[in-house]
N, C-alpha and C positions, 0 to 999 in steps of 0.2 A: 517320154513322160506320159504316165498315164492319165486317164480322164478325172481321177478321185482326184492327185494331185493340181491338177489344171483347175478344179472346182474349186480344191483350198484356197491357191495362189489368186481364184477371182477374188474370193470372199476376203480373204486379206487386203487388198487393194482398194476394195471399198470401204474396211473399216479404217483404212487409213484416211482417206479423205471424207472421213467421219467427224463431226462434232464429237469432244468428249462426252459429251452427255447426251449423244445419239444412240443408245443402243438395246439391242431388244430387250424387253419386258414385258410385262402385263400392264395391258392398259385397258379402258372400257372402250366398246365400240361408240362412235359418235351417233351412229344412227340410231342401233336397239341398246345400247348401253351394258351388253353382257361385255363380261371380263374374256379376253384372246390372248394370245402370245403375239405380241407386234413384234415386228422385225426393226423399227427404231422410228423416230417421229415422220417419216413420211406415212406410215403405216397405221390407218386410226380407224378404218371399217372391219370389221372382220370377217369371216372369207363367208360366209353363209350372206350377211350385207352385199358386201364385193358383187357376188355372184348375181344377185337381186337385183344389181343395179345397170348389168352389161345387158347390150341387147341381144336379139335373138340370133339374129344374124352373123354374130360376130363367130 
């Protein structure tokens, strides 16, 4: 099995244990309120946020 299909078979598996109404779209970011492509409701900072908010050391 290659790596591409190993990636699909993840992403399949997690949208199964998915909320129907879990799934990506455009949402605004919670912190600056610019419009993202979220990956589904855990997803509500966007990656310029995200990144702003790890530390340095990480």
């Amino acid at each position: 099995m290659s790596e591409s299909n190993s990636a699909l078979e993840a992403e399949e598996l997690v949208m199964d244990h998915r909320a129907v109404n879990d799934v990506p779209t455009e949402r605004a970011c919670m912190s600056c309120g610019e419009s993202f492509a979220s990956e589904g409701w855990h997803n509500r900072l966007c990656l310029r946020c995200r990144k702003r908010s790890e530390p340095d050391f990480v």
